[in-house]
N, CA, C and O of each residue as an XYZ file, in Angstrom:
348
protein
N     -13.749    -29.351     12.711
C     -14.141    -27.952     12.786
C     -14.645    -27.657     14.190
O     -15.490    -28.369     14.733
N     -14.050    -26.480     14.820
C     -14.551    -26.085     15.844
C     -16.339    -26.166     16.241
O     -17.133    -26.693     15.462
N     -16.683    -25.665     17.326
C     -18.257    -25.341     18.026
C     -17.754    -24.026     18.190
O     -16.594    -23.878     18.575
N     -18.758    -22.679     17.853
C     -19.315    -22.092     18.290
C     -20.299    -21.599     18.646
O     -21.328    -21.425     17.994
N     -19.917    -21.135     20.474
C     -20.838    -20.513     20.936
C     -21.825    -18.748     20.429
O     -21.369    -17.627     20.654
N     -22.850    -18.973     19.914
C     -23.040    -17.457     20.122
C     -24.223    -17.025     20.582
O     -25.124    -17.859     20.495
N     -24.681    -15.340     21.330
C     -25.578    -15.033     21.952
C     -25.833    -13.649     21.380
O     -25.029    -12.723     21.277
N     -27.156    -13.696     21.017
C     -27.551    -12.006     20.968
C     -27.997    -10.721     22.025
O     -29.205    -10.489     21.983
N     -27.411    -10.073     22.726
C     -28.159     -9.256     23.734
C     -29.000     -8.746     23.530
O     -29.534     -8.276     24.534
N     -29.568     -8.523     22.453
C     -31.032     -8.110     22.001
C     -32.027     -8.978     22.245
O     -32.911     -8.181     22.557
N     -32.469     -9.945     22.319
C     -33.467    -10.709     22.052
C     -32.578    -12.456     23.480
O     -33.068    -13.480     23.956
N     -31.188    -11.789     23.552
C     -31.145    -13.432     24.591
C     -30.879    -14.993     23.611
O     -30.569    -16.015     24.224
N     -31.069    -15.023     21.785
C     -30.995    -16.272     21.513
C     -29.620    -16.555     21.382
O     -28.713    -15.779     21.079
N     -29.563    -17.934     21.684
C     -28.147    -18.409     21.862
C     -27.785    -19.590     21.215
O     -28.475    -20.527     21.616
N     -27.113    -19.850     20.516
C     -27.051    -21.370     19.765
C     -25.428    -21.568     18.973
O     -24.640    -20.703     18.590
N     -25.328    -23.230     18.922
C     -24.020    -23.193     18.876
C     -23.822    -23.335     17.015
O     -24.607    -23.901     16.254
N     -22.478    -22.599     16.635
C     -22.633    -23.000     15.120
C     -20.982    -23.583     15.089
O     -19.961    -23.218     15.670
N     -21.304    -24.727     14.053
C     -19.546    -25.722     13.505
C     -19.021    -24.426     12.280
O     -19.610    -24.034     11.272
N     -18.182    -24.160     12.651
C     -17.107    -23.086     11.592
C     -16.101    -23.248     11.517
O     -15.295    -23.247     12.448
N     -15.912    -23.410     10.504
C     -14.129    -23.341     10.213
C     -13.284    -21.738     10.986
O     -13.668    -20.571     11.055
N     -11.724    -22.606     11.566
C     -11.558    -21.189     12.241
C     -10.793    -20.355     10.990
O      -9.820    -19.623     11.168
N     -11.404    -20.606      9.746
C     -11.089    -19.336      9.179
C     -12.191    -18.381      8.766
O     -11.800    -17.282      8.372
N     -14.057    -18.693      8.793
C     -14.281    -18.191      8.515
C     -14.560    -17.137      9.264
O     -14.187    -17.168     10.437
N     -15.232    -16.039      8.793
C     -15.366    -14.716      9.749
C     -16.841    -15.163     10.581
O     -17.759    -15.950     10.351
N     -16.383    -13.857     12.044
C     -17.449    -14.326     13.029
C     -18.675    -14.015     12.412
O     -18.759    -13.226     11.471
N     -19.846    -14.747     13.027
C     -21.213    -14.248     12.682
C     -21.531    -12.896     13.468
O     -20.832    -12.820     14.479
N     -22.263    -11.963     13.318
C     -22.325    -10.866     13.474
C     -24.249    -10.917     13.688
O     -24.858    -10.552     14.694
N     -24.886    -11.511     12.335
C     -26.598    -11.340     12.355
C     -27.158    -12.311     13.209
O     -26.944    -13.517     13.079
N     -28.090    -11.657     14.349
C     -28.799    -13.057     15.322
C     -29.806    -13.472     14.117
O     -30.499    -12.719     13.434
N     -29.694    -14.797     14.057
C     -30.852    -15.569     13.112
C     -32.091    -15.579     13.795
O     -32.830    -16.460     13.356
N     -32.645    -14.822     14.838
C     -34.056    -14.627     15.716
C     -34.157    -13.351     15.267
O     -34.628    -13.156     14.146
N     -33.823    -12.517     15.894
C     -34.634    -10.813     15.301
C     -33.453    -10.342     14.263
O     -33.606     -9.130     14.411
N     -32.595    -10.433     13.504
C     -31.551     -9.490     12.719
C     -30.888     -8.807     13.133
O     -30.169     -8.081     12.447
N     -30.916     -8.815     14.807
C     -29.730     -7.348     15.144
C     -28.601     -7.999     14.568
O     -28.488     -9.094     14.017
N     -27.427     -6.674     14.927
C     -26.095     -7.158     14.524
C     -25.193     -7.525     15.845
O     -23.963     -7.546     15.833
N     -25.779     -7.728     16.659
C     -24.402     -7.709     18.084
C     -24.637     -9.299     18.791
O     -24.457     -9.679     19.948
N     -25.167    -10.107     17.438
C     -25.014    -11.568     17.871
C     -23.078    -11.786     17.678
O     -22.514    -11.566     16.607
N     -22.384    -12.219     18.877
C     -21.382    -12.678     19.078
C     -20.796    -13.810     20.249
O     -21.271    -14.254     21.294
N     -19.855    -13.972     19.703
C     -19.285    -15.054     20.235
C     -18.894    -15.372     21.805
O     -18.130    -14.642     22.438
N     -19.473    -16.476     22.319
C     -19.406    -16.658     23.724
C     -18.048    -17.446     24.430
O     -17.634    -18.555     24.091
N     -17.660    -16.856     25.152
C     -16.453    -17.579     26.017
C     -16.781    -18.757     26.655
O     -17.666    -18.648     27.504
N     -16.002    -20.579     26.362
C     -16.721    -21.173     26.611
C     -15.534    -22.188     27.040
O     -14.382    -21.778     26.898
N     -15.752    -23.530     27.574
C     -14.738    -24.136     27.846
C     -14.628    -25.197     26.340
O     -15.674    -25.387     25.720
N     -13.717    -25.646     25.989
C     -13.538    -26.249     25.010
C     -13.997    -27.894     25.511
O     -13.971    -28.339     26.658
N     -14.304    -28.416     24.579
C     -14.299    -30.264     25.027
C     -13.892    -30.903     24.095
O     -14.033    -30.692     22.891
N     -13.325    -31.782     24.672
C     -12.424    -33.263     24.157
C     -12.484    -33.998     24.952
O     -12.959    -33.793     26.069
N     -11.868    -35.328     24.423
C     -11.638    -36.291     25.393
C     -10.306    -36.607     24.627
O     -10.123    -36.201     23.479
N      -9.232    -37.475     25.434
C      -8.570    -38.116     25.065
C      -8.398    -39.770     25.041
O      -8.481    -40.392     26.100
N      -8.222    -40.260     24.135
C      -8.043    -41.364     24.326
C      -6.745    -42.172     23.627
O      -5.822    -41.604     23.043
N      -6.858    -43.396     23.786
C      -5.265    -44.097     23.457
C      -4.412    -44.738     24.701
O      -4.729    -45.298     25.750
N      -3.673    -44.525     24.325
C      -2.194    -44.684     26.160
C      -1.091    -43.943     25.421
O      -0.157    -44.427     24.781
N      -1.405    -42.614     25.652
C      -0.437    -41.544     25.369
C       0.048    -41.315     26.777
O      -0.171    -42.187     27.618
N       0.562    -40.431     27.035
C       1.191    -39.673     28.359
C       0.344    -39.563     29.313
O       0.719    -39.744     30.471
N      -1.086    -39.216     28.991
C      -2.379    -38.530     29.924
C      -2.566    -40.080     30.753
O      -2.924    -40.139     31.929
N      -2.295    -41.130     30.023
C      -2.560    -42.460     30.256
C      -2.009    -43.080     31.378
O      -2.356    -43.985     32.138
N      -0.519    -41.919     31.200
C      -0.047    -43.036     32.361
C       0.818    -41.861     33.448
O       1.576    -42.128     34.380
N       0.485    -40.827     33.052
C       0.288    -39.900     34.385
C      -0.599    -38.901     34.780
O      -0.194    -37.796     35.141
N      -1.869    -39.228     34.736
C      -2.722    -38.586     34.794
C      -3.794    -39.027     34.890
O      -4.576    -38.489     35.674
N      -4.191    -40.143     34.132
C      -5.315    -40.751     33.911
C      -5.974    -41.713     35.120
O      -5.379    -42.779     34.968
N      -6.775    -41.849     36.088
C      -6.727    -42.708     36.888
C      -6.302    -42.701     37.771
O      -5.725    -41.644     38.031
N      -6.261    -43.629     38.685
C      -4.508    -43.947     39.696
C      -5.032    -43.189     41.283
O      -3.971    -43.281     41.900
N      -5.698    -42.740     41.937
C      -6.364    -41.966     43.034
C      -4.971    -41.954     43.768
O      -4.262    -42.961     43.789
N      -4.695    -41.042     44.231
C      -3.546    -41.299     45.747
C      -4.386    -41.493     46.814
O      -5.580    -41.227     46.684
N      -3.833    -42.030     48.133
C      -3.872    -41.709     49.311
C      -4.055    -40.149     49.811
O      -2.994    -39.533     49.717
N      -5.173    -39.349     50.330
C      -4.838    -38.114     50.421
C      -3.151    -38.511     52.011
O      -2.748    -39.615     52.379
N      -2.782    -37.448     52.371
C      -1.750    -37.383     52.987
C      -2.480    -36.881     54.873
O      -3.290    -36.061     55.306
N      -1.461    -38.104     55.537
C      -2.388    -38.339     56.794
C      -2.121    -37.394     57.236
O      -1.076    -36.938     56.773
N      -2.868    -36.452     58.424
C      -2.791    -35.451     59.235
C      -2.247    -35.499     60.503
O      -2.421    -36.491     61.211
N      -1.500    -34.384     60.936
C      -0.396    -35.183     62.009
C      -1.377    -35.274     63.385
O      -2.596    -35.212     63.221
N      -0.910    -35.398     64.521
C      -1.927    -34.644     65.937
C      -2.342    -33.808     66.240
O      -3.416    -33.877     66.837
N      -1.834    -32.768     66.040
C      -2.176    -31.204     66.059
C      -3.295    -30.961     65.165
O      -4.354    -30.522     65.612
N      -3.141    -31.202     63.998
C      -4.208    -31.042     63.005
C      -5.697    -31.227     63.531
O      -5.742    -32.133     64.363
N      -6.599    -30.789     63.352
C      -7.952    -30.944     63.611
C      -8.435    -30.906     62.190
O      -8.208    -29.968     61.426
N      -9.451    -32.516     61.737
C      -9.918    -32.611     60.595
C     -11.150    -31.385     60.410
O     -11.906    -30.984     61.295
N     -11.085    -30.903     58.872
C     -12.105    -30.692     58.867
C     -13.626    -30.858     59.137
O     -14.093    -31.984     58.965
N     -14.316    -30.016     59.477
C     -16.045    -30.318     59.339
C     -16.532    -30.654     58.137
O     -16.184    -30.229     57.035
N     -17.339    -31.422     58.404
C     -18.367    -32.075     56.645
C     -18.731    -30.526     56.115
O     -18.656    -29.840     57.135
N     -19.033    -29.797     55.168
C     -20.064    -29.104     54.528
C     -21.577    -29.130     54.641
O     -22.339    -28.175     54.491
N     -21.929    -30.583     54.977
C     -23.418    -30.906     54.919
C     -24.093    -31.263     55.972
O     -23.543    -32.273     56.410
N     -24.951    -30.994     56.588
C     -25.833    -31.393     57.952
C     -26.491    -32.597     57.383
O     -27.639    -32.368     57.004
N     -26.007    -34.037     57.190
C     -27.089    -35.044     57.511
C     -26.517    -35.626     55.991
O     -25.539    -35.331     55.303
N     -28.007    -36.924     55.785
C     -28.107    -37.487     54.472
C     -28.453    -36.695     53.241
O     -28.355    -37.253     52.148
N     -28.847    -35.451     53.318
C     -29.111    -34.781     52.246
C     -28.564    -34.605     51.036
O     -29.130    -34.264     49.997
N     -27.340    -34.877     51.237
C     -26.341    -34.547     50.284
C     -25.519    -35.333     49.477
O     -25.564    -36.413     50.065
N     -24.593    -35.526     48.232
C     -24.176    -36.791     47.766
C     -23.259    -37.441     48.041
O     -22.961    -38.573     47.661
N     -22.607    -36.555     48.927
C     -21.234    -37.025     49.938
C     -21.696    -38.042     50.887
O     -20.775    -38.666     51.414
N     -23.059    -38.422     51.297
C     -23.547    -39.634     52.371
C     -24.562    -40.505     51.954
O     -24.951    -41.403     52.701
């Protein structure tokens, strides 16, 4: 059974509920009773696992990025110094 996300604009509460995708959306925030508790746009999660397809083109495997010719001038870092998680 799916996760849903939902949020009330009345009051801000937000919490996730397991529903079957047949039943109908929730509508009542379970914090104050308004009715305009609805459903939030959210990214879905999974994982895959096994050695399906994802396994063996996709999964892993880093390339070489692709060398830059002479002309090219590498980019600048983003970050001034050790501060950051790139150093």
């Amino acid at each position: 059974m799916p996760i849903y996300e939902y949020r009330c604009p009345s009051c801000g509460f937000q919490k996730e509920h397991l529903q079957k995708m047949s039943d109908q959306p929730l509508s009542t925030c379970p914090s104050c009773g308004s009715q305009g508790y609805a459903k939030l746009l959210s990214a879905a999660g999974f994982q895959l696992k096994g050695s399906g397809w994802y396994a063996t083109d996709f999964k892993g495997g880093s390339t070489a990025p692709a060398a830059t010719s002479a002309t090219e001038t590498p980019a600048a870092p983003a970050c001034a110094g050790g501060g950051c998680a790139c150093h």
